[in-house]
LODO-554490 format. One record per residue: residue in three letters; z, x, y of N, C-alpha, C in turn. Coordinates in steps of 0.02 Angstrom, whole numbers, plus 50000, padded with zeros to 5 digits. Last residue first. Layout:
! residues N
alaZXYZXYZXY;...
This chain:
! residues 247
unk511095034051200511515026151223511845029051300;unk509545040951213510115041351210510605037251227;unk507985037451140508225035151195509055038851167;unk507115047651036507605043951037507995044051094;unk506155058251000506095056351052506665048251064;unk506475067650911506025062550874506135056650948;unk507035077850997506385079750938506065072550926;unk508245071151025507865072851073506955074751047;unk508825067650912508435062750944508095065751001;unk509145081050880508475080050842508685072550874;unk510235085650997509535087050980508925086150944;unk511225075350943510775073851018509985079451025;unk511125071850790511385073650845510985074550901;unk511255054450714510655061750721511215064050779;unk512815049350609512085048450647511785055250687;unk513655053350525513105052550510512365049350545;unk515005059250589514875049550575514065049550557;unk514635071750605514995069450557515085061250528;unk512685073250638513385072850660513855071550619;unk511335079250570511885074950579512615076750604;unk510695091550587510245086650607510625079350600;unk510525107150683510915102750642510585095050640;unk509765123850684509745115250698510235111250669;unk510835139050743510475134850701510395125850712;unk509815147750858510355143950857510375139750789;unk508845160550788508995156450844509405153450825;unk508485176850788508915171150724509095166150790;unk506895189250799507535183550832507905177750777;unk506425202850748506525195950729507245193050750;unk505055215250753505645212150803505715204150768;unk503635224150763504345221150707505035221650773;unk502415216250827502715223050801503315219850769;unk500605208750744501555209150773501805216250757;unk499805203750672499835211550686500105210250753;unk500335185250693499715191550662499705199650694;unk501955181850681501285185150733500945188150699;unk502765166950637502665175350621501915176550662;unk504335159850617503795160650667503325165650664;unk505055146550524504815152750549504255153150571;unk506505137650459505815137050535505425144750527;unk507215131750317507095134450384506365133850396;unk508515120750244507535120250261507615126350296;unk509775119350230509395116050178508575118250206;unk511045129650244510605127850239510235123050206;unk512655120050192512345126150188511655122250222;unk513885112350325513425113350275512825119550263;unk514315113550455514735115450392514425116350327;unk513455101350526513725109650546513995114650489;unk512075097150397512855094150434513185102550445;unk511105099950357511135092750380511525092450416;unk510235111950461510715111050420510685104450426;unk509085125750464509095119150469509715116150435;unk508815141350534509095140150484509145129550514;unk507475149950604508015145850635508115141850572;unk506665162550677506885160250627507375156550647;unk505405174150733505815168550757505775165650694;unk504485184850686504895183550758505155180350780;unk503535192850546504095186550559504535188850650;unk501925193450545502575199150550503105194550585;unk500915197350412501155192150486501845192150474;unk499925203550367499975204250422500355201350462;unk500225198850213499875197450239499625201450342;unk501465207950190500875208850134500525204750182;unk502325198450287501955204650274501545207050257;unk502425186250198501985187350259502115192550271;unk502925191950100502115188950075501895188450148;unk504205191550129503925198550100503125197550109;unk504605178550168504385183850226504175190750183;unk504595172450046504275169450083504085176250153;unk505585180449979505045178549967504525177650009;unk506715174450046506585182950051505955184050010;unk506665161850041506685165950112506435171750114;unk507115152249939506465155849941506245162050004;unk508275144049980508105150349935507605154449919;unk507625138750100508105144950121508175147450035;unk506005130050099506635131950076507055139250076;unk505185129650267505155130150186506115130750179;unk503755128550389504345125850375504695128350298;unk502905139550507503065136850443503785130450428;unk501735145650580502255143150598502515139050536;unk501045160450683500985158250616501675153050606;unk499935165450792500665165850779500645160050729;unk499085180650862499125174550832499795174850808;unk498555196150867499285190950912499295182350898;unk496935189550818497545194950824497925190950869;unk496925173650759496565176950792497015183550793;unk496885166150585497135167050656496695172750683;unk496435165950468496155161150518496285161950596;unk496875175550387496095174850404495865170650481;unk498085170450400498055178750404497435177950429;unk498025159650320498335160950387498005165250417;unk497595162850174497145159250232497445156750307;unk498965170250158498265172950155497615169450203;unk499895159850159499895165850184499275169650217;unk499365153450049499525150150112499395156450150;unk499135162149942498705159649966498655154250021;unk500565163549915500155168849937499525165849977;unk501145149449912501275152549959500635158549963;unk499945142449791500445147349810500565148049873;unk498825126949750499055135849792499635137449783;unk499215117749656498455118849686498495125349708;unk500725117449638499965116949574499205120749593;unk501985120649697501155125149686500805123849650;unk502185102449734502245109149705501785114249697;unk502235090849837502735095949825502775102049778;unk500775087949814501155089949876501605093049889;unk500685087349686500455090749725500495092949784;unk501525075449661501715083149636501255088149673;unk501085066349711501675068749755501715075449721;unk499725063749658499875064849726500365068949751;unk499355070949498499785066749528499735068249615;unk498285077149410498185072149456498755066449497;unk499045088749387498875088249450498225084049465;unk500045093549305499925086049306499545085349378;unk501025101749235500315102149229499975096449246;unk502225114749305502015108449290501255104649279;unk502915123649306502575124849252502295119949245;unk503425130149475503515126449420502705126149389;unk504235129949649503695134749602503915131049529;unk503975120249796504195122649730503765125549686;unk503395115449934503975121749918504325123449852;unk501715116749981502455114549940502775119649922;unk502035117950182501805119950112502215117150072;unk501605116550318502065112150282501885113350232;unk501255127150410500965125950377501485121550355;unk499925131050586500605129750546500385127550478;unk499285142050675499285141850626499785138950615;unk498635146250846498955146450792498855141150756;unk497295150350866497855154250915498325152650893;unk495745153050774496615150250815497005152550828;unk494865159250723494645157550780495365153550822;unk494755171850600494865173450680494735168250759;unk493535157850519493935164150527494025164750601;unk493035146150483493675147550505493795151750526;unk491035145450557491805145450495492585146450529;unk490385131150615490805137050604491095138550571;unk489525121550614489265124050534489975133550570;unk489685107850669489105112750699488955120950645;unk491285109250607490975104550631490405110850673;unk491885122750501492055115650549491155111150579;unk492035126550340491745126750405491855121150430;unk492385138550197492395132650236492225133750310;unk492405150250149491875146950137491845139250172;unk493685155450167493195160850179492455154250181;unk494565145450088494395146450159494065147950198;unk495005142349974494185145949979494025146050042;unk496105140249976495975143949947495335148149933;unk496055128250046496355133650082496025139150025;unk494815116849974495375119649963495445128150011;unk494495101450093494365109350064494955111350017;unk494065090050219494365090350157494265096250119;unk494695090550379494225093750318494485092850282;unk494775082850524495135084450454494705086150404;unk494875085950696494365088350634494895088550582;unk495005083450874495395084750807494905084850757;unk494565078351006494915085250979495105087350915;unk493765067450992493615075351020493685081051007;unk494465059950911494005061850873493785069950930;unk495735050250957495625058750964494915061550915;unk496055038050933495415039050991495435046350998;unk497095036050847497245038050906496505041450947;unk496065030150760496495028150766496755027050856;unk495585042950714495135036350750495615032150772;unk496345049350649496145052550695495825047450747;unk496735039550531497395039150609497115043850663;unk495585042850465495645036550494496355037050561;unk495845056350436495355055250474495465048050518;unk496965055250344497065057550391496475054250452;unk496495046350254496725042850287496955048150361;unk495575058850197495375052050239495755046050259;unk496675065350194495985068450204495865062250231;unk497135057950041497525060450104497115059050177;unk495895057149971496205052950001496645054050061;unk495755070549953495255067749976495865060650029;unk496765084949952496835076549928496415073349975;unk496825096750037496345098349975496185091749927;unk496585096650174496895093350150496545094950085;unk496845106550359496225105850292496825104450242;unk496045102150516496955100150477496645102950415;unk496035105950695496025104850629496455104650567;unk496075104250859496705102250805496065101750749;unk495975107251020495485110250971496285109550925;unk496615111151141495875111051146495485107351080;unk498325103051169497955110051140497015108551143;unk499565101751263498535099051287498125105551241;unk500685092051155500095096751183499515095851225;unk500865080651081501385085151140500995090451168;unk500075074551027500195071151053500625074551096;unk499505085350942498965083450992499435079351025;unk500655086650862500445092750910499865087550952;unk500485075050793501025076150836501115081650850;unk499305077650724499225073750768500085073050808;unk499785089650640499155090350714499305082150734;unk500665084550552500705089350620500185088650654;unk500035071650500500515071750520500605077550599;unk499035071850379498875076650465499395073750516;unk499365070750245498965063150291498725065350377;unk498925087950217499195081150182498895075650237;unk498745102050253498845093850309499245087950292;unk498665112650213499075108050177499205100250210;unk498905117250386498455119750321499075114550283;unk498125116750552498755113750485498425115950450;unk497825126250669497415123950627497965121450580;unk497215125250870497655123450819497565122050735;unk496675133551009496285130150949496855128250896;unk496995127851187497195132551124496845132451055;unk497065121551315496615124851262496585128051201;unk498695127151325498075122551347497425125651331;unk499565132951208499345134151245498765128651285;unk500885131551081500205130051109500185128651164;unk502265137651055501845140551062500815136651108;unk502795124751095503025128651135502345134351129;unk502645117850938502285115551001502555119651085;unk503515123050829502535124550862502585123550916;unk504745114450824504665122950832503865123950854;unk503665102250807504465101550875504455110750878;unk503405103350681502865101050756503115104250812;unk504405104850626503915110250601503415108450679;unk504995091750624505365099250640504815103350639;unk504045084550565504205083550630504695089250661;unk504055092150412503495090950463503745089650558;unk505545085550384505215093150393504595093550460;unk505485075150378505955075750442505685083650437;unk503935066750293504625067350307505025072650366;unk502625058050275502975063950304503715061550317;unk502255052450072502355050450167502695055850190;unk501275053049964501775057249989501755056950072;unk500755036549897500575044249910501285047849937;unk501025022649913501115027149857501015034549827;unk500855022250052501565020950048501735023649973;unk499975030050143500115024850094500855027450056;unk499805027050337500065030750294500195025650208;unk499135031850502499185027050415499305030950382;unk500255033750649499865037050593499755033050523;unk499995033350834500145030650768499725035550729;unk500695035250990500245037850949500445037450876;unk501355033451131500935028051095500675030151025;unk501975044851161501405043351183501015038451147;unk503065044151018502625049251052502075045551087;unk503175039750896503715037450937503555042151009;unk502245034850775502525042350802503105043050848;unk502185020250703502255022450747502755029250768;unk501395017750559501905020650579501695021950665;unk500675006650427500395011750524501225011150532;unk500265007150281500435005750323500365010050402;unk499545003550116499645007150193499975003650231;unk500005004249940500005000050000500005004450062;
């Protein structure tokens, strides 16, 4: 079943099916850390798009130039496309259906390829590694390396960005020291990190990172996010993120 979600942003809606893999509080954290980096004009690319969640809540906080998304789930892919029409952004935005993995061989609109052309890069990747063999399922694919690896996140980053490009992620804190070895091995050299908690006292559950294509080595630990209060409602900074009037 679909439905239209309202972004809570500049009027700006997204379809979404309700038996596929809907965005969750990551993604909108993952927008909220990006969107400082983009620039007016800027070129913007999601990888793992899924329904294109981030780019279209980067297009809606941004005056970026230029939002592509690449979704390797047709369907996804084209419901992405449809919330592109949606929000009357066909100018700026492009959802490809591809796999990241052949990146080198994909192309935008007028027959460009990807390479060296964004100024940045985010990614909402899945964040589990497993033996699982079922990849005609939606959600498993979303949530697990069936289709790619981190490496190959990594990797079609690396390609796509421009030098001093900046690379923007969301993922799991046990995976951390993982996750920044591979951006290395790739060129992309971690500068901002910010641990996600539900509750002050609580361990991690997600982090943020920020990494620069042929960056020098310097890495900031910013404040950490919290995202409930003890009476379990949001704290004043993630209504400020998901744009929630304050009483």
């Amino acid at each position: 079943m679909e439905r239209i979600d309202d972004l809570q942003c500049k009027g700006y809606r997204i379809i979404q099916d309700t038996e596929a893999f809907c965005y969750g509080i990551d993604a909108v954290l993952l927008s909220a850390f990006a969107k400082g980096a983009v620039k007016k004009g800027n070129a913007v690319l999601d990888l793992c798009s899924g329904n294109g969640i981030v780019p279209l809540l980067l297009a809606a906080k941004t005056e970026a130039g230029k939002l592509v998304g690449i979704e390797i789930q047709e369907e996804a892919a084209s419901l992405a496309r449809r919330s592109v029409t949606l929000n009357q952004e066909e100018e700026r935005m492009e959802m490809l259906t591809g796999d990241l993995c052949q990146i080198e061989e994909l192309r935008m609109k007028g027959g460009e390829r990807l390479a060296h052309r964004f100024q940045v890069v985010t990614a909402n990747p899945p964040y589990m590694q497993s033996d699982l063999q079922n990849p005609d399922s939606k959600k498993l694919i979303a949530r697990h390396e069936i289709l790619c690896r981190f490496q190959d996140v990594a990797k079609a980053a690396s390609f796509a960005l421009d030098s001093r490009g900046k690379f923007f992620i969301v993922h799991r804190p046990k995976r951390m020291a993982e996750i920044i070895s591979i951006l290395r091995e790739n060129k992309l050299e971690p500068k901002r990190l910010q641990m996600v908690h539900s509750y002050l006292n609580g361990e991690a559950k997600l982090f943020l990172i920020e990494a620069g294509k042929d960056a020098g080595v310097e890495l900031r630990i910013l404040p950490p996010l919290v995202i409930y209060r003890e009476d379990g409602e949001y704290t004043d900074e993630l209504k400020e993120i998901y744009g929630i009037a304050y009483p």
